[in-house]
Residue frames as qw, qx, qy, qz and C-alpha x, y, z in Angstrom:
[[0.483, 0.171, -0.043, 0.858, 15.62, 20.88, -28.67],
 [0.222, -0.617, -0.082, -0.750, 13.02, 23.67, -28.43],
 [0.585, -0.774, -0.191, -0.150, 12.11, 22.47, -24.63],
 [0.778, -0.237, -0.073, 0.577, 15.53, 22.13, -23.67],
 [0.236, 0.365, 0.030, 0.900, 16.40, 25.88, -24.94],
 [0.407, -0.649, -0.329, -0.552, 12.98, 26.95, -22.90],
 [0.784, -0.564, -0.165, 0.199, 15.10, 25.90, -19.82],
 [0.676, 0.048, 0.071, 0.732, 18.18, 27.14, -20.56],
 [0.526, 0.416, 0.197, 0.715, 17.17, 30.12, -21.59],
 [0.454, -0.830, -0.011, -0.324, 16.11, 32.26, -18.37],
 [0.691, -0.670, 0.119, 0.243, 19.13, 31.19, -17.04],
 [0.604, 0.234, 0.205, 0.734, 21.17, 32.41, -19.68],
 [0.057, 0.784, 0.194, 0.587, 19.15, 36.12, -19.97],
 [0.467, -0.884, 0.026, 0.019, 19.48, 36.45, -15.97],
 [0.811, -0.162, 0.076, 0.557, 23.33, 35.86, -16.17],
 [0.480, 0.347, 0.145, 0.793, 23.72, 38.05, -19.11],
 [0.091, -0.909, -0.098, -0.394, 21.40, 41.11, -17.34],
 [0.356, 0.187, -0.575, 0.712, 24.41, 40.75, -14.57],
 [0.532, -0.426, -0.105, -0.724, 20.96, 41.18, -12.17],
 [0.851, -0.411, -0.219, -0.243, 20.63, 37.93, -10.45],
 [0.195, -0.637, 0.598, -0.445, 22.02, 37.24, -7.33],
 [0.586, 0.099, -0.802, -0.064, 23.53, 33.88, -6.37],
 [0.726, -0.519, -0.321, -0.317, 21.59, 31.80, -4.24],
 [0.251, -0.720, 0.541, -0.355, 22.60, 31.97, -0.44],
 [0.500, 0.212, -0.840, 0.003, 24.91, 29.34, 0.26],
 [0.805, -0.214, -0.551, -0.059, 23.76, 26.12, 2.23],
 [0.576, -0.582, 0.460, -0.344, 23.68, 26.07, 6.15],
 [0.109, 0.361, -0.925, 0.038, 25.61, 22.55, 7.45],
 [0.437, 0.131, 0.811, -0.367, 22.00, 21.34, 8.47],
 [0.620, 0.601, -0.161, -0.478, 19.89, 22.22, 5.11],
 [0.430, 0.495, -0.699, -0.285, 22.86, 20.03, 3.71],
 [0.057, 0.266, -0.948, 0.163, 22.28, 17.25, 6.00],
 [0.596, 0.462, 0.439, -0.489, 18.52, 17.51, 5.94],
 [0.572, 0.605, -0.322, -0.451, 19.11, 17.09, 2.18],
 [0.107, 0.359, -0.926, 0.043, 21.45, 14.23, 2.77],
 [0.211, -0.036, 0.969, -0.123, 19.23, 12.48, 4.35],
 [0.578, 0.486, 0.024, -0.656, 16.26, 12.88, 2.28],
 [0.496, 0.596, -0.522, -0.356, 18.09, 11.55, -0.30],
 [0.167, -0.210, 0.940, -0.211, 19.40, 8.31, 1.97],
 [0.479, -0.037, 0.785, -0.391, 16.23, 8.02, 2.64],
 [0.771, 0.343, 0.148, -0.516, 14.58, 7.88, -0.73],
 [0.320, 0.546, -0.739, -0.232, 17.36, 5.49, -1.98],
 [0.220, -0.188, 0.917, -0.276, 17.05, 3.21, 1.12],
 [0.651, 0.148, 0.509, -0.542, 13.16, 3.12, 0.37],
 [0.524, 0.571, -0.510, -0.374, 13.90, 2.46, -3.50],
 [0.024, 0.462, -0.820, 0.337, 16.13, -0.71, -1.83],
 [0.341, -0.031, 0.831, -0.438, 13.35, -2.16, -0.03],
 [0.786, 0.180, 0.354, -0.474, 11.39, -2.40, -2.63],
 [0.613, 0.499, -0.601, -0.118, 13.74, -4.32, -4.67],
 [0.967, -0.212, -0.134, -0.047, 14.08, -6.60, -1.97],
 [0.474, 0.618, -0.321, 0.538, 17.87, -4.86, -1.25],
 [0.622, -0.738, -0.257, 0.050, 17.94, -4.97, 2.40],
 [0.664, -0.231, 0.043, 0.710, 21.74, -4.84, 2.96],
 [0.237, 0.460, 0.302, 0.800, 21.59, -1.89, 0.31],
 [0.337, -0.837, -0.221, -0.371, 18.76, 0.04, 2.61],
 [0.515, -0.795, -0.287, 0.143, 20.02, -0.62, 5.60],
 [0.589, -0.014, -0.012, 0.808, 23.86, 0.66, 4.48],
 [0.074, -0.618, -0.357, -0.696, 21.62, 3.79, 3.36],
 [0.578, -0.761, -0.209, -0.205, 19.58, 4.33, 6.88],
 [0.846, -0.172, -0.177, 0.472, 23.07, 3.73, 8.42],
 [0.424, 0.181, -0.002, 0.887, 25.20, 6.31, 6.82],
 [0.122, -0.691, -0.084, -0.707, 21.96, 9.09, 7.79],
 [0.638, -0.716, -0.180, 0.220, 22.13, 7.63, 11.90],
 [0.723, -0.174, -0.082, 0.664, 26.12, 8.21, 11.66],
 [0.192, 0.344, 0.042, 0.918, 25.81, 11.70, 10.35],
 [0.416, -0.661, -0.404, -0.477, 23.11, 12.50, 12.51],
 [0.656, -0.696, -0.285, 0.057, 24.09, 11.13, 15.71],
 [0.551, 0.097, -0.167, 0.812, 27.86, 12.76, 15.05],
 [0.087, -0.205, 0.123, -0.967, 25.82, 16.40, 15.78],
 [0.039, 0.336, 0.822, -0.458, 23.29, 14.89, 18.23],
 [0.488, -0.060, -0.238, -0.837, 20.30, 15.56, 16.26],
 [0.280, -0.013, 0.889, -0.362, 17.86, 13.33, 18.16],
 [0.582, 0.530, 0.149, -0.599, 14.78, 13.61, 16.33],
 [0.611, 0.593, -0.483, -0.204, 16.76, 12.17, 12.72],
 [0.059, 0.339, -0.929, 0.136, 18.48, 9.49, 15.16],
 [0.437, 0.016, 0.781, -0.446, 15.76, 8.08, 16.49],
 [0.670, 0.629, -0.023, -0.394, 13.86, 8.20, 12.81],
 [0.463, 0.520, -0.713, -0.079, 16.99, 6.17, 11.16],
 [0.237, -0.127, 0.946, -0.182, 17.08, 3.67, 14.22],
 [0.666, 0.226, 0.625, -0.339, 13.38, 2.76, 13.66],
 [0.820, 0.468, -0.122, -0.306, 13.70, 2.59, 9.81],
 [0.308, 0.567, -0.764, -0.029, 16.63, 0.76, 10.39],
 [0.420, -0.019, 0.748, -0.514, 14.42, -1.68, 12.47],
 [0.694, 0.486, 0.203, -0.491, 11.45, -1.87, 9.93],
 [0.572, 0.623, -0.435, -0.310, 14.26, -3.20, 7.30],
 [0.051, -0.327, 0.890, -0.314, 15.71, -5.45, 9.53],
 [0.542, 0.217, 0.580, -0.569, 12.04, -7.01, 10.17],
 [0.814, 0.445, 0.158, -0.337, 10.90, -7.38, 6.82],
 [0.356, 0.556, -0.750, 0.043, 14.71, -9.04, 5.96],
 [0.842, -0.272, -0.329, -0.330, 13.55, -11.37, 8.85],
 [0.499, 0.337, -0.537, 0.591, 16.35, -10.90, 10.94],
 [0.593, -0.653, -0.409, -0.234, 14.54, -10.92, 14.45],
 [0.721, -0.281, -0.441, 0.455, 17.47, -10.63, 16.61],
 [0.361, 0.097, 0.063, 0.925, 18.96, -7.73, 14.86],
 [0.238, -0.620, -0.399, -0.632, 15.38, -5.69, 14.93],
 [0.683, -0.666, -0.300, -0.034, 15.22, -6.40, 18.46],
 [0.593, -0.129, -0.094, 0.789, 19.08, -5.36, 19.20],
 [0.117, 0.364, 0.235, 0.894, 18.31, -1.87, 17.28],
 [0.463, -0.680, -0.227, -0.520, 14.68, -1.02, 19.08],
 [0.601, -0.733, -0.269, 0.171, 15.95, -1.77, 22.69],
 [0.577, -0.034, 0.008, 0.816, 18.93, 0.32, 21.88],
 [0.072, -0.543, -0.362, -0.754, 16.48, 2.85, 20.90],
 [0.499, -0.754, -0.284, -0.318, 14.46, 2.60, 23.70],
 [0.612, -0.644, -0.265, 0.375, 17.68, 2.76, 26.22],
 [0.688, 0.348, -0.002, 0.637, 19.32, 5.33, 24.62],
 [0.227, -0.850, -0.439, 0.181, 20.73, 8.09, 25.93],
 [0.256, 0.074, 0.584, -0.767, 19.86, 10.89, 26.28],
 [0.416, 0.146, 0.896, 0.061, 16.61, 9.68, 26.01],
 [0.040, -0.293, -0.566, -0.770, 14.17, 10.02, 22.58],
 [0.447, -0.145, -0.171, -0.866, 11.11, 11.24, 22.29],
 [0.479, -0.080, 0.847, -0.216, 8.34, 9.23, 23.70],
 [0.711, 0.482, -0.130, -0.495, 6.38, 9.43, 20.35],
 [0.534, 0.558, -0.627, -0.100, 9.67, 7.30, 19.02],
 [0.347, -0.057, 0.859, -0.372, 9.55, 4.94, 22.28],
 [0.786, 0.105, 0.502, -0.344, 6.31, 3.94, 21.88],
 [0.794, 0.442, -0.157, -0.386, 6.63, 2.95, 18.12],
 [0.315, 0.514, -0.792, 0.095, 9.71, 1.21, 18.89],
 [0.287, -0.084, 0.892, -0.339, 8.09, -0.90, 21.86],
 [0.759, 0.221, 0.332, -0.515, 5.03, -1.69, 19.49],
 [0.677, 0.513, -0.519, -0.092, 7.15, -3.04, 16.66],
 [0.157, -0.354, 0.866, -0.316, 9.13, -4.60, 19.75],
 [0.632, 0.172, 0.655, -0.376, 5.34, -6.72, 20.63],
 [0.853, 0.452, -0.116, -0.232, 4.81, -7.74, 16.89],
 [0.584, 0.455, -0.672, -0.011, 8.38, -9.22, 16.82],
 [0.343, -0.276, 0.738, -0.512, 7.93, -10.84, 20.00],
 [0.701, 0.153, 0.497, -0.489, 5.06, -11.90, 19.10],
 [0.765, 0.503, -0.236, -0.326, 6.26, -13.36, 16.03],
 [0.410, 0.326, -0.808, 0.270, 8.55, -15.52, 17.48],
 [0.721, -0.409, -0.547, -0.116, 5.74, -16.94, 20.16],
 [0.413, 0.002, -0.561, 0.717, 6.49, -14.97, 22.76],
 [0.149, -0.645, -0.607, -0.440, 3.73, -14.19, 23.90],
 [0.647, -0.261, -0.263, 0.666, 4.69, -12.57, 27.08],
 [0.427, -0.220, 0.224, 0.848, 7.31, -10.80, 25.97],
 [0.021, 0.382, 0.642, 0.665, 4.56, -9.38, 23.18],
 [0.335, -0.767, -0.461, -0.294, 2.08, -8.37, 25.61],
 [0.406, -0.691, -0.119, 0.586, 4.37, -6.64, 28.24],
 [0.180, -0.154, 0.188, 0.953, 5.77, -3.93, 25.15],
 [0.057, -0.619, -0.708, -0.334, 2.19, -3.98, 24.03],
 [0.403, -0.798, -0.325, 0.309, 0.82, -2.50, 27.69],
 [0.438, -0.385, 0.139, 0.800, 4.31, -0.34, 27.22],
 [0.245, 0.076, 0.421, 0.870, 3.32, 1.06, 23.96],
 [0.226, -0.711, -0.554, -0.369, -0.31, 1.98, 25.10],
 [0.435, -0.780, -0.372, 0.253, 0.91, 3.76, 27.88],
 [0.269, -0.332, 0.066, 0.901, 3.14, 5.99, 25.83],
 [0.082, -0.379, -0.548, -0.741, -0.30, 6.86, 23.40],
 [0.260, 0.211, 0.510, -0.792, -2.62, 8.65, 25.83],
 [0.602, 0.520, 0.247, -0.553, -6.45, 8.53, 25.11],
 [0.674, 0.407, 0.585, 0.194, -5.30, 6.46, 22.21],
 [0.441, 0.870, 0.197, -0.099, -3.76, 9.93, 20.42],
 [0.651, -0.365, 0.597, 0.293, -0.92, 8.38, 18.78],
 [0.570, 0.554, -0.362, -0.487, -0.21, 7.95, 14.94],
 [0.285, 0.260, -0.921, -0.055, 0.61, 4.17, 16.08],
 [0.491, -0.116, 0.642, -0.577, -2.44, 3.38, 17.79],
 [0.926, 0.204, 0.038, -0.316, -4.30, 1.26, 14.93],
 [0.674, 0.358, -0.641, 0.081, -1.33, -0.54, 14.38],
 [0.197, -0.370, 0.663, -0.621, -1.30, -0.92, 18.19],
 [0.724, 0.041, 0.420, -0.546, -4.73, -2.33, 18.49],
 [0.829, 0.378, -0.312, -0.270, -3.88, -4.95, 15.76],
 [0.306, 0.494, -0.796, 0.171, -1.50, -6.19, 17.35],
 [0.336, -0.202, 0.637, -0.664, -3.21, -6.53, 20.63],
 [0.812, 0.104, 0.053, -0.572, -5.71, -7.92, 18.70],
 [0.825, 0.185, -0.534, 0.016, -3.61, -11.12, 17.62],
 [0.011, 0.337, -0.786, 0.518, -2.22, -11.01, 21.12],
 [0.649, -0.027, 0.330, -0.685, -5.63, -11.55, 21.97],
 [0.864, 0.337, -0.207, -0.313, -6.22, -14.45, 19.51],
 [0.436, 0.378, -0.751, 0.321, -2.83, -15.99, 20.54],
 [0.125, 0.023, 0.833, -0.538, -4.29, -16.37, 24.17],
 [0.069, -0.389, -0.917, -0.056, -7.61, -17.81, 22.55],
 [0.029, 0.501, 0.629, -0.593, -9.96, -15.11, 23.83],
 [0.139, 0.380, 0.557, 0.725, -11.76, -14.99, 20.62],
 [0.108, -0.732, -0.628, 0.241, -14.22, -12.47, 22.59],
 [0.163, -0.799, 0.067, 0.575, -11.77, -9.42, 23.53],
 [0.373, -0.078, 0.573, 0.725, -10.19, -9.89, 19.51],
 [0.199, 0.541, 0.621, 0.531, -13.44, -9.39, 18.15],
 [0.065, -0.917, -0.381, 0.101, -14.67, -6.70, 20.23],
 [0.315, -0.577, 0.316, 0.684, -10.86, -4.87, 19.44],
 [0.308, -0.137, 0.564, 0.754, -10.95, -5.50, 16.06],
 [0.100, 0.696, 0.625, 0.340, -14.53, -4.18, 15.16],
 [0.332, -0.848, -0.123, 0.395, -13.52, -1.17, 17.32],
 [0.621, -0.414, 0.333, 0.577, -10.75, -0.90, 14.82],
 [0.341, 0.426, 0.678, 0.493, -12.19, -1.41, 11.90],
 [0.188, -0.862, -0.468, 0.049, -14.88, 0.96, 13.07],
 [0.355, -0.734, 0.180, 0.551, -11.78, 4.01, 13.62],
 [0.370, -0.167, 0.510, 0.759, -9.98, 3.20, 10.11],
 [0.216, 0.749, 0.541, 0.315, -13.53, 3.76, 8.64],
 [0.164, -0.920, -0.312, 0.171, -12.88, 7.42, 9.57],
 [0.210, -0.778, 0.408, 0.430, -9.66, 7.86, 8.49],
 [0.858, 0.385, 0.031, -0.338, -6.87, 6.97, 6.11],
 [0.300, -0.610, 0.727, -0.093, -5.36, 4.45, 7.32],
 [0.791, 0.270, -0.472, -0.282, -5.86, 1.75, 4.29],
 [0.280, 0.408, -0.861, 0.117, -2.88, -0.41, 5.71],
 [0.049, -0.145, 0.855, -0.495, -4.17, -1.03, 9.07],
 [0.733, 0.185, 0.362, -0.545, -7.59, -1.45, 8.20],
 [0.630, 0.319, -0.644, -0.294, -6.45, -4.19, 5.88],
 [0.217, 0.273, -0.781, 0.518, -4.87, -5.85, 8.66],
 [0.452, 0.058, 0.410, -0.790, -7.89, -5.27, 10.71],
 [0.835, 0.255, -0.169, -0.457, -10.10, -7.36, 8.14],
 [0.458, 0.314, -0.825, 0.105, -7.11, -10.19, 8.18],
 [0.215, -0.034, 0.802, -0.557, -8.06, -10.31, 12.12],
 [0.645, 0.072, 0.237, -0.723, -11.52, -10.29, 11.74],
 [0.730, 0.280, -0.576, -0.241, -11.12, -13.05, 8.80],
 [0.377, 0.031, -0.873, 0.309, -8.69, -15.27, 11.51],
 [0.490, -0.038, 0.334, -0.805, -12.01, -14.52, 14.14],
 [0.800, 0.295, -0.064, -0.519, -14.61, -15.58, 12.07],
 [0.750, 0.217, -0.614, -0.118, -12.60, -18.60, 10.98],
 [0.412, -0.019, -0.879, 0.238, -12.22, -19.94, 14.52],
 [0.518, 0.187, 0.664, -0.505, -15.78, -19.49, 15.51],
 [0.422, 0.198, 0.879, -0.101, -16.57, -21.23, 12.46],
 [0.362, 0.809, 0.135, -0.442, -18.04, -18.66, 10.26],
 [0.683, -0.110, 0.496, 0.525, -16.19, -19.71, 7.23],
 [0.363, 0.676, 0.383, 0.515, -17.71, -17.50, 4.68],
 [0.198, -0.927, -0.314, -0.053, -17.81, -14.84, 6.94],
 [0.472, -0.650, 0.415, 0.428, -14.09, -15.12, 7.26],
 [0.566, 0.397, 0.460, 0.557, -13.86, -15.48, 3.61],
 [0.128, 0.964, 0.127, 0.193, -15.53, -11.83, 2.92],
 [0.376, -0.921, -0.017, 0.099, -13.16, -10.68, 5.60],
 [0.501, -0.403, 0.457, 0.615, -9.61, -11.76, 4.17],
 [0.485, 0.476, 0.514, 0.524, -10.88, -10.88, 0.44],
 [0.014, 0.966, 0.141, 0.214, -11.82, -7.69, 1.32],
 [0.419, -0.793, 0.244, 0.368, -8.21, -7.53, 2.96],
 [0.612, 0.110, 0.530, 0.576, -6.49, -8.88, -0.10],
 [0.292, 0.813, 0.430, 0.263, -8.45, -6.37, -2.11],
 [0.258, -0.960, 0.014, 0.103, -6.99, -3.29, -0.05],
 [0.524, -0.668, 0.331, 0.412, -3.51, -4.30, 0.30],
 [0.644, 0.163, 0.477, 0.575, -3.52, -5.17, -3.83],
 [0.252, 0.906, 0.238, 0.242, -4.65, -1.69, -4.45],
 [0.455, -0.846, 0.225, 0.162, -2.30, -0.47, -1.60],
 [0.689, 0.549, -0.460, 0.110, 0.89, -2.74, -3.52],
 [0.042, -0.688, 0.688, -0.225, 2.35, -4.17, -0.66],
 [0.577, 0.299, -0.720, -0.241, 3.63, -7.29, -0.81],
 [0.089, 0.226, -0.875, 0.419, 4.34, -8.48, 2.42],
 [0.494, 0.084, 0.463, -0.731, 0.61, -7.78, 3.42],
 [0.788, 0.247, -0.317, -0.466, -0.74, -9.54, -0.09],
 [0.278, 0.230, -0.909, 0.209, 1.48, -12.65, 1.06],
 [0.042, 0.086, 0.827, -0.554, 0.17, -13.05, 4.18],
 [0.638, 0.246, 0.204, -0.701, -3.59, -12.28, 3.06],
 [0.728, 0.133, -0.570, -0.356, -2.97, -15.38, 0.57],
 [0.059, -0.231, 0.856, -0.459, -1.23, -17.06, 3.97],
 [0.341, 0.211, 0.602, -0.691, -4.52, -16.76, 6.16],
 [0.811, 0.222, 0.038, -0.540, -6.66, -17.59, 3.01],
 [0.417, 0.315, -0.841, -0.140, -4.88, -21.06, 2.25],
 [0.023, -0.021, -0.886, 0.462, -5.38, -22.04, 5.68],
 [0.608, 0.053, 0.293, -0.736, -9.10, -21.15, 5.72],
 [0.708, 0.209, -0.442, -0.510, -9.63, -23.10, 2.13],
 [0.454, 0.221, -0.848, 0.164, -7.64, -26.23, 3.75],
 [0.244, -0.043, 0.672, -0.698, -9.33, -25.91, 6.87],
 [0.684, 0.216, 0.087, -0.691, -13.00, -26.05, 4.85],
 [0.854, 0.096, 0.453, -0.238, -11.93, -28.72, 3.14],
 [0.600, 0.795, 0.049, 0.076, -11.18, -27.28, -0.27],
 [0.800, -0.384, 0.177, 0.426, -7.62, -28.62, -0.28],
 [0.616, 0.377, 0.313, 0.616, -6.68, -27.37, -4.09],
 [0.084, 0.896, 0.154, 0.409, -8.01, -24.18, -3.54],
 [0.554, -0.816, 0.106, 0.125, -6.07, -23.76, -0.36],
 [0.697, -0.230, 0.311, 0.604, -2.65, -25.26, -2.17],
 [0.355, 0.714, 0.092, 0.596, -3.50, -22.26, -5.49],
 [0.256, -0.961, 0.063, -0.084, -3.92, -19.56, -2.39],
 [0.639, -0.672, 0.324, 0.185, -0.28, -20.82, -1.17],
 [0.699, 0.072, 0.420, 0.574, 1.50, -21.08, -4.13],
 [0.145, 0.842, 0.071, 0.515, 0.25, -17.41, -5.13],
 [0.561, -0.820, 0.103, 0.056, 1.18, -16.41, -1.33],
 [0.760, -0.244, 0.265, 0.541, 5.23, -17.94, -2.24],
 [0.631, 0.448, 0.304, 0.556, 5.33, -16.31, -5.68],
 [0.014, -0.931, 0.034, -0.362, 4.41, -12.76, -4.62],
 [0.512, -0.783, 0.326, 0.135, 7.15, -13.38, -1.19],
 [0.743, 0.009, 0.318, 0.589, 9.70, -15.18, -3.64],
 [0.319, 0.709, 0.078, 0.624, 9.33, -11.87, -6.08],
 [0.288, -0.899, -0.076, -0.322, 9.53, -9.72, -2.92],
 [0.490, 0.284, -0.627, 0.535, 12.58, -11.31, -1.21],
 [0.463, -0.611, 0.160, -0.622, 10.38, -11.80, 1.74],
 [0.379, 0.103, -0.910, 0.130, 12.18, -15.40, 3.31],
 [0.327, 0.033, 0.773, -0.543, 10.22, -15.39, 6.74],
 [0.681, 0.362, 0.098, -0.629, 6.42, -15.01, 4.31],
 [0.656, 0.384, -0.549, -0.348, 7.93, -17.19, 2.03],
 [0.326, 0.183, -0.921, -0.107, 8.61, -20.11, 4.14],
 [0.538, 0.197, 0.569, -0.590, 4.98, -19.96, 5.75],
 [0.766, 0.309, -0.140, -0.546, 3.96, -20.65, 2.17],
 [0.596, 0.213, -0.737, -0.237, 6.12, -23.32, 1.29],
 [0.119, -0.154, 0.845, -0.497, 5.31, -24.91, 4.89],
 [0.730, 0.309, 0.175, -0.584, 1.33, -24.68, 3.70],
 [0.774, 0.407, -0.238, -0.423, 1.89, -26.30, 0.61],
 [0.158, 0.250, -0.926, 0.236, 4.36, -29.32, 2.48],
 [0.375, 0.057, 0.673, -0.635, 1.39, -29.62, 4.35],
 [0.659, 0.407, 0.039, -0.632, -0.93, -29.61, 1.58],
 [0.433, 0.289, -0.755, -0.399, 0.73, -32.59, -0.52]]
């Protein structure tokens, strides 16, 4: 009771001194800069309950009010989180419908919002073996990050770097992804240097270095469990099943892949989850 009067009561004494003066009312953007705030912190709330539909209805409702008073900057900032939910729902078509709409829209966005839209473009590309198709928005999204001064460029070079590993050329991966590593050490960019240590781990494990690719996915697992994100802990148990199974050490590989399902079954990740239960078919 006593804190609840301690609020109350400065806004009772300024009423009664007939002194304060009511706050100036709300511009129509303020309210819609508030709106979406709020969208977004519902939508993000959503994703981590594993609520896709629920986000994306959320990111939706802040494009439609946005793009109704052509605010480009807030459209182009709803299309890509409406992309990023679409992706981690596993819906590959729809992610890919939403970012080239982005990138033809007009008039056109920013290129800041291009490029991030054509680098998310090469990771789903490239998740669906297209390699290609993965390395031509790659090339696209490095030429909208000059000199590499970009707030998507380590997630850029990670990609490139499994492009690189997709076409075998375990040379140019490692010399990207110690270049990478070697950048997040300067910053803080936890995520992507997690990531970065996954590559290095899938390196090291096809030239053979098995421990060395041990250190390198524990020391990602370690990051992304401090960091809390699932998708990334998934896939760091992913890439350490396959090492254990590769080495030999079948059981250990089938625990990594049955922790890898539980954390994507709690997470309502379906694509992460059915790499695991594919491992652990594999593994019987």
């Amino acid at each position: 009771m006593g804190r609840r009067w301690n609020l109350v009561a400065p806004m009772m004494l300024a009423v009664l001194s007939g002194c304060a003066s009511p706050p100036p009312p709300q511009s129509a953007a303020d309210r819609r800069l508030e709106q979406a705030n709020q969208a977004h912190e519902r939508a993000s709330a959503a994703l981590t309950r594993g609520e896709y539909n629920t986000a994306l209805r959320h990111y939706q409702a802040t494009l439609d009010r946005s793009a109704a008073v052509e605010d480009q900057n807030e459209s182009a900032i709803s299309m890509l989180n409406i992309a990023a939910a679409q992706h981690r729902s596993g819906n590959y078509a729809a992610v890919r419908s939403t970012l080239l709409a982005l990138i033809a829209h007009e008039p056109p966005f920013a290129a800041s919002y291009i490029g991030r839209a054509e680098a998310r473009l090469s990771l789903v590309e490239l998740q669906q073996n297209r390699v290609d198709e993965a390395t031509l928005h790659a090339a696209r999204a490095e030429q909208l990050c000059p000199a590499g001064a970009c707030p998507w460029w380590l997630a850029l070079q990670n990609i490139m770097t499994e492009i690189d590993l997709r076409r075998g050329d375990l040379g140019a991966a490692d010399i990207r992804v110690r270049v990478t590593l070697a950048a997040t050490g300067r910053g803080t960019e936890r995520r992507e240097e997690a990531n970065a240590w996954r590559l290095l781990g899938e390196v090291e494990a096809r030239r053979g270095r098995l421990d060395e690719a041990r250190r390198a996915l524990l020391t990602a697992l370690d990051i992304d469990g401090k960091l809390e994100v699932p998708e990334r802990i998934a896939l760091d148990l992913i890439s350490l099943a396959r090492l254990e199974a590769a080495s030999g050490d079948r059981e250990a590989g089938r625990r990594y892949a049955r922790r890898a399902a539980a954390v994507a079954e709690a997470a309502k990740l379906a694509a992460v989850l059915a790499q695991a239960h594919a491992l652990l078919d594999t593994a019987k």
